[in-house]
Chimera marker file (.cmm) of the C-alpha trace (Angstrom):
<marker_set name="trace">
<marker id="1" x="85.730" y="100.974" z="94.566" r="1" g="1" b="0" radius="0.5"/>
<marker id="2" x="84.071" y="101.442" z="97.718" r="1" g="1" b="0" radius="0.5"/>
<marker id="3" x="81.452" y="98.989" z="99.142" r="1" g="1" b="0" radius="0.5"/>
<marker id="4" x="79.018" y="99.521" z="101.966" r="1" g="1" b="0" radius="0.5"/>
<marker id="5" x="78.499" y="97.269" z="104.773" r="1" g="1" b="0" radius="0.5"/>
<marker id="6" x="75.570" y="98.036" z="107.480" r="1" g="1" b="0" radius="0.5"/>
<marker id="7" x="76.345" y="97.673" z="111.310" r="1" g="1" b="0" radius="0.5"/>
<marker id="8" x="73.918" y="97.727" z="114.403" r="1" g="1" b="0" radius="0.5"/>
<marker id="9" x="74.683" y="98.986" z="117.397" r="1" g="1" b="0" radius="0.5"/>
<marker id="10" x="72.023" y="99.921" z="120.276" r="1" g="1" b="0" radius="0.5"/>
<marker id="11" x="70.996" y="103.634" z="120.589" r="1" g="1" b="0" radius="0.5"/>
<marker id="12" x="73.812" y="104.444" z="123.506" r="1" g="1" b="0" radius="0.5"/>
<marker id="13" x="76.690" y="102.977" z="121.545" r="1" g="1" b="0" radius="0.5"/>
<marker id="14" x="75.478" y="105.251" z="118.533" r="1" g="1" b="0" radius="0.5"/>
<marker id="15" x="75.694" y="108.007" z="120.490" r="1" g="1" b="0" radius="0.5"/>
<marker id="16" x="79.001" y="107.721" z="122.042" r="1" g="1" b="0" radius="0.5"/>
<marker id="17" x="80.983" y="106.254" z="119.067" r="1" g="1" b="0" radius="0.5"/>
<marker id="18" x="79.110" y="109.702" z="117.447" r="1" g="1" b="0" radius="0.5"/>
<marker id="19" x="80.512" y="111.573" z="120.257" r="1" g="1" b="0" radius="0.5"/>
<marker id="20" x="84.379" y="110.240" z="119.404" r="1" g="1" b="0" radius="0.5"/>
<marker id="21" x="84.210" y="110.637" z="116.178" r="1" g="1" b="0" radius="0.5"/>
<marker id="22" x="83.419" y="114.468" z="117.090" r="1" g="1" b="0" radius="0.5"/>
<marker id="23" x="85.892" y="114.515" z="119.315" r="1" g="1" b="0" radius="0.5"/>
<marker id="24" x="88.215" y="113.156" z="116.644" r="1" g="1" b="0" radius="0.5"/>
<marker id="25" x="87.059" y="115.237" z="113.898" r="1" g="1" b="0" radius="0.5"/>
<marker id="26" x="86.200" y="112.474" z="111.895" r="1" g="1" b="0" radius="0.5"/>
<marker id="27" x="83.191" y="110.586" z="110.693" r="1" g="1" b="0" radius="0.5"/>
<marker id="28" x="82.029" y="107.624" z="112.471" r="1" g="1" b="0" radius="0.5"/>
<marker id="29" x="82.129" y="105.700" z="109.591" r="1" g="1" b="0" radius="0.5"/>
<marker id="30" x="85.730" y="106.132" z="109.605" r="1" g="1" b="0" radius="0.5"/>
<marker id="31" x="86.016" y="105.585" z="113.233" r="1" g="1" b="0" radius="0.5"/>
<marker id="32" x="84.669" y="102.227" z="112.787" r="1" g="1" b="0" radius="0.5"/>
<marker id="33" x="86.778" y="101.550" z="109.850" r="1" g="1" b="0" radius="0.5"/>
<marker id="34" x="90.031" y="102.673" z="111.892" r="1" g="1" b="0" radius="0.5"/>
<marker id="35" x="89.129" y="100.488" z="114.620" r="1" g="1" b="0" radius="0.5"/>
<marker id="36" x="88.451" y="97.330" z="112.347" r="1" g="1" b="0" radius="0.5"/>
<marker id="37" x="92.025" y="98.159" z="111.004" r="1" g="1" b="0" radius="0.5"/>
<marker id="38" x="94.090" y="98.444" z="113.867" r="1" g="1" b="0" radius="0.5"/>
<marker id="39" x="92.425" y="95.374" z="115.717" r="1" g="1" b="0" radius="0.5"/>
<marker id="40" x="92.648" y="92.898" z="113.011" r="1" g="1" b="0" radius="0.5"/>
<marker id="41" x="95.777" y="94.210" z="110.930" r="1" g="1" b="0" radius="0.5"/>
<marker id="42" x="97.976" y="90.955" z="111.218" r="1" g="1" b="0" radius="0.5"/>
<marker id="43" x="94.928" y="89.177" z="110.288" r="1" g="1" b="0" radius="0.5"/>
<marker id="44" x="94.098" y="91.085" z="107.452" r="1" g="1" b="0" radius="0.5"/>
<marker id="45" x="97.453" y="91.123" z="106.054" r="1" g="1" b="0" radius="0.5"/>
<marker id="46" x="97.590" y="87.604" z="106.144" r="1" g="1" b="0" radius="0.5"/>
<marker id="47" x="94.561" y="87.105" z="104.073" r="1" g="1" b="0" radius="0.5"/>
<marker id="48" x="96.054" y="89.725" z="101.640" r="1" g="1" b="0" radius="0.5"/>
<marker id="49" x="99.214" y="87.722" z="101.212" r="1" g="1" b="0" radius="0.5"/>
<marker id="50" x="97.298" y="84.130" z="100.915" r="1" g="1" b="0" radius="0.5"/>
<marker id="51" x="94.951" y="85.517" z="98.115" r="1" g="1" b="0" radius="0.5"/>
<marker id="52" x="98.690" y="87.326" z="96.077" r="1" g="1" b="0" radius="0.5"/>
<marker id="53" x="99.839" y="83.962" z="97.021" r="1" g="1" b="0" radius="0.5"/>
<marker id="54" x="97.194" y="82.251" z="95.212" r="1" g="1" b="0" radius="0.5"/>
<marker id="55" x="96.826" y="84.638" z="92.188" r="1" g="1" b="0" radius="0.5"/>
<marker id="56" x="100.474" y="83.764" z="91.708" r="1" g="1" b="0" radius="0.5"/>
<marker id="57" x="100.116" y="79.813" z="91.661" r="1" g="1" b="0" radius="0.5"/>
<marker id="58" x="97.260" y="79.811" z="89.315" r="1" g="1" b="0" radius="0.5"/>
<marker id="59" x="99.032" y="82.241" z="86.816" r="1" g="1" b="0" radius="0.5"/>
<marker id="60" x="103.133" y="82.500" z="87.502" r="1" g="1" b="0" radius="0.5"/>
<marker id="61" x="104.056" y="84.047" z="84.283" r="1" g="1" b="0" radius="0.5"/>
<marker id="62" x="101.830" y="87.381" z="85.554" r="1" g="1" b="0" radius="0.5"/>
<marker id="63" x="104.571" y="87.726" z="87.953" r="1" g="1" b="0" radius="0.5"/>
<marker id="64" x="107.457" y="90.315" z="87.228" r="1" g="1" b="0" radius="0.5"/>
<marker id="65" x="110.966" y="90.450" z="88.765" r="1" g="1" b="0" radius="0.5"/>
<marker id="66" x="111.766" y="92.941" z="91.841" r="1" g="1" b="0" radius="0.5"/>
<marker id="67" x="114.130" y="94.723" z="89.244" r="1" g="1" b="0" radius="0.5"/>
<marker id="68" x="111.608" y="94.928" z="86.803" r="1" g="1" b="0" radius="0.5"/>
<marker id="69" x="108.866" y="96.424" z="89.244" r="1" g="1" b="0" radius="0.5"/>
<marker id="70" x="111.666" y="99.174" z="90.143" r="1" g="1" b="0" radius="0.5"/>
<marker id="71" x="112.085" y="99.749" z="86.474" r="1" g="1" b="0" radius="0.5"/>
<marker id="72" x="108.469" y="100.306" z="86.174" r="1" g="1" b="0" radius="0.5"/>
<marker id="73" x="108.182" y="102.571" z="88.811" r="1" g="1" b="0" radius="0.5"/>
<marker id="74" x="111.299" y="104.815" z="88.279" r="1" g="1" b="0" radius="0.5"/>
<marker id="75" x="109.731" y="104.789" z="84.361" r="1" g="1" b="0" radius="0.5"/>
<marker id="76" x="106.438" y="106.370" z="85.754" r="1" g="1" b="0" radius="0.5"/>
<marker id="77" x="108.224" y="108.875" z="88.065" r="1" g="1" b="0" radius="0.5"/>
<marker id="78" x="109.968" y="110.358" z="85.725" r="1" g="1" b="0" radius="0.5"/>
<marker id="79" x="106.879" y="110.695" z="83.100" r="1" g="1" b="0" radius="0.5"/>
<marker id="80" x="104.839" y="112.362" z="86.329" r="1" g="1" b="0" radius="0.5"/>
<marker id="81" x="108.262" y="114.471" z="86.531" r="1" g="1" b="0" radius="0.5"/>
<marker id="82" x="108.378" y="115.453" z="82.552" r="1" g="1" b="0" radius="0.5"/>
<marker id="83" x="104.741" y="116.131" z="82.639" r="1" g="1" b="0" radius="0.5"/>
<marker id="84" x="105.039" y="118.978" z="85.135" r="1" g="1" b="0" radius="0.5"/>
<link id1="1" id2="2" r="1" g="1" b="0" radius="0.2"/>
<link id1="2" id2="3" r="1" g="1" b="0" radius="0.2"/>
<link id1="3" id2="4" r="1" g="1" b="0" radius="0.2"/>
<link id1="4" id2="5" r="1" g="1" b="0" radius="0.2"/>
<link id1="5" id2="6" r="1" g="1" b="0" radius="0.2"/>
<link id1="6" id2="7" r="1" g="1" b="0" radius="0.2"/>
<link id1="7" id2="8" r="1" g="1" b="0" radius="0.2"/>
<link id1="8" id2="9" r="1" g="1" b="0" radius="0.2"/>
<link id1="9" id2="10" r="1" g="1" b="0" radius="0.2"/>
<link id1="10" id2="11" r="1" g="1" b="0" radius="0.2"/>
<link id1="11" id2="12" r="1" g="1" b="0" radius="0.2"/>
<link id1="12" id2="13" r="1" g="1" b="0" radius="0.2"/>
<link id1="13" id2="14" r="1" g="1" b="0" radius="0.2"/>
<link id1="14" id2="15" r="1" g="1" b="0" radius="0.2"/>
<link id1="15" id2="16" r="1" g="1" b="0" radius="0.2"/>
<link id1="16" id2="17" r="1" g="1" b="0" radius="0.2"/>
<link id1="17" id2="18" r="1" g="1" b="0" radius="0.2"/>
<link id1="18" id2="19" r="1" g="1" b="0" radius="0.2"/>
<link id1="19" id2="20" r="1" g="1" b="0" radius="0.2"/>
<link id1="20" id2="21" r="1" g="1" b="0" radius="0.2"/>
<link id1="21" id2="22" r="1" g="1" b="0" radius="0.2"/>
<link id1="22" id2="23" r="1" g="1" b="0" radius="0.2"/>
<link id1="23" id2="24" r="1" g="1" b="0" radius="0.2"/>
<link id1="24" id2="25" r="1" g="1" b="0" radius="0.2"/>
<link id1="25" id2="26" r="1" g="1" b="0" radius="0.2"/>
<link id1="26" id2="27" r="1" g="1" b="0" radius="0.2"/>
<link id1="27" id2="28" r="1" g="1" b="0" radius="0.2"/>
<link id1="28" id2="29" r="1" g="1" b="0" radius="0.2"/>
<link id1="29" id2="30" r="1" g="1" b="0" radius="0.2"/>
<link id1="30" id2="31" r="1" g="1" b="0" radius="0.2"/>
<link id1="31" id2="32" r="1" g="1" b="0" radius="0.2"/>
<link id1="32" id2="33" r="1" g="1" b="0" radius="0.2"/>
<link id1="33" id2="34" r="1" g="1" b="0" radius="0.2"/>
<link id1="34" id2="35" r="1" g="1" b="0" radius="0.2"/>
<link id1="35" id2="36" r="1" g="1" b="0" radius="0.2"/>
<link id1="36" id2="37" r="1" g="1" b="0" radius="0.2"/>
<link id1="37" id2="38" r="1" g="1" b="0" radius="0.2"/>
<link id1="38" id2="39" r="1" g="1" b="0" radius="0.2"/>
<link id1="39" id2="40" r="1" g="1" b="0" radius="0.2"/>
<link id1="40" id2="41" r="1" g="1" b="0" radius="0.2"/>
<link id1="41" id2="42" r="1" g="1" b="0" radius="0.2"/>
<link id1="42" id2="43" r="1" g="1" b="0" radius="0.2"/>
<link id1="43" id2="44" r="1" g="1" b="0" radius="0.2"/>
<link id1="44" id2="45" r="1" g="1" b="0" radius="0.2"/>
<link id1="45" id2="46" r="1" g="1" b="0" radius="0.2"/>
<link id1="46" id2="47" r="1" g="1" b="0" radius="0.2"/>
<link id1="47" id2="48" r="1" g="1" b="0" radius="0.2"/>
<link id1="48" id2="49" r="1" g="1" b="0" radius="0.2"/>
<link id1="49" id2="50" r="1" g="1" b="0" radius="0.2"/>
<link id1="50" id2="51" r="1" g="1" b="0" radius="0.2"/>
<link id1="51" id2="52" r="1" g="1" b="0" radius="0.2"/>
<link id1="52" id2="53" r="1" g="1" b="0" radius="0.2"/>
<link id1="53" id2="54" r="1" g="1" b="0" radius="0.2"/>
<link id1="54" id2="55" r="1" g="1" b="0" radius="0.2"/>
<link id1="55" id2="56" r="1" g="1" b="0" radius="0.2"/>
<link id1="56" id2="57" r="1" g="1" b="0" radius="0.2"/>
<link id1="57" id2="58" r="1" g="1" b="0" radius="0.2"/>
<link id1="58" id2="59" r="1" g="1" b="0" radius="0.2"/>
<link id1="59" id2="60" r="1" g="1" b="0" radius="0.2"/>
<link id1="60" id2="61" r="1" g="1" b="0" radius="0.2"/>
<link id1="61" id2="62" r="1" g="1" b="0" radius="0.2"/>
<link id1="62" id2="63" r="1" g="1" b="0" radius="0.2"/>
<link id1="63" id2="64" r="1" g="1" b="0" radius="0.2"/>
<link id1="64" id2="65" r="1" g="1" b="0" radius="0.2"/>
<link id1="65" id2="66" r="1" g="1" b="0" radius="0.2"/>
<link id1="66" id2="67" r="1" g="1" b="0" radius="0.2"/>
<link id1="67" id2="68" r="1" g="1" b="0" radius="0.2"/>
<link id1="68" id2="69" r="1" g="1" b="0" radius="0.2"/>
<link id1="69" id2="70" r="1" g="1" b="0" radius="0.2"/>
<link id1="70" id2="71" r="1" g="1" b="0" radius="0.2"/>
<link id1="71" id2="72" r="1" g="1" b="0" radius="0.2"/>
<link id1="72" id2="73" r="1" g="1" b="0" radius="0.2"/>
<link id1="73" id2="74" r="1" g="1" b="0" radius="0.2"/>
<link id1="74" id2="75" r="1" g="1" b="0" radius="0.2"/>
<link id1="75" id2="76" r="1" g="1" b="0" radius="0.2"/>
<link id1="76" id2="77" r="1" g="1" b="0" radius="0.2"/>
<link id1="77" id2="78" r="1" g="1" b="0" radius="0.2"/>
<link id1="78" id2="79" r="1" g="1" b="0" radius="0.2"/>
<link id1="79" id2="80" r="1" g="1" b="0" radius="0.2"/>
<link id1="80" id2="81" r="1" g="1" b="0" radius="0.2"/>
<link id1="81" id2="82" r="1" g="1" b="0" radius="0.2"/>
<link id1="82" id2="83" r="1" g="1" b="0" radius="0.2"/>
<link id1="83" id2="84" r="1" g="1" b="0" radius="0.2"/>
</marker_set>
């Protein structure tokens, strides 16, 4: 699910992040979104692992093993691959 978020920049930033997205082939939207990425990746990823971290502690049964998760997924490959 996608959400929206609203930014404001002043008329000649507009035009120029318009004018690299162009140049990019690419919308500005995701121009903006790319640049959010790259500059706060660590940061992000470190809020991603604190809030698995947390889901864990206040349920640890919902975990599974490694070996189980690889189970899972070769289970689910080869369904996609019998479905063909």
């Amino acid at each position: 699910m996608s959400k929206q978020i609203a930014v404001y920049v002043d008329d000649d930033m507009h035009e120029l992040i318009g004018l690299l997205a162009k140049k990019h082939s690419t919308s500005m939207s995701r121009l903006v979104l790319a640049a959010i990425e790259d500059t706060y990746e660590d940061q992000l990823d470190a809020i991603a692992g604190e809030l698995g971290l947390a889901e864990y502690l206040a349920d640890p049964a919902s975990a599974i093993t490694w070996e189980e998760l690889k189970h899972r997924l070769r289970a689910n490959v080869e369904t996609k691959e019998r479905d063909r």
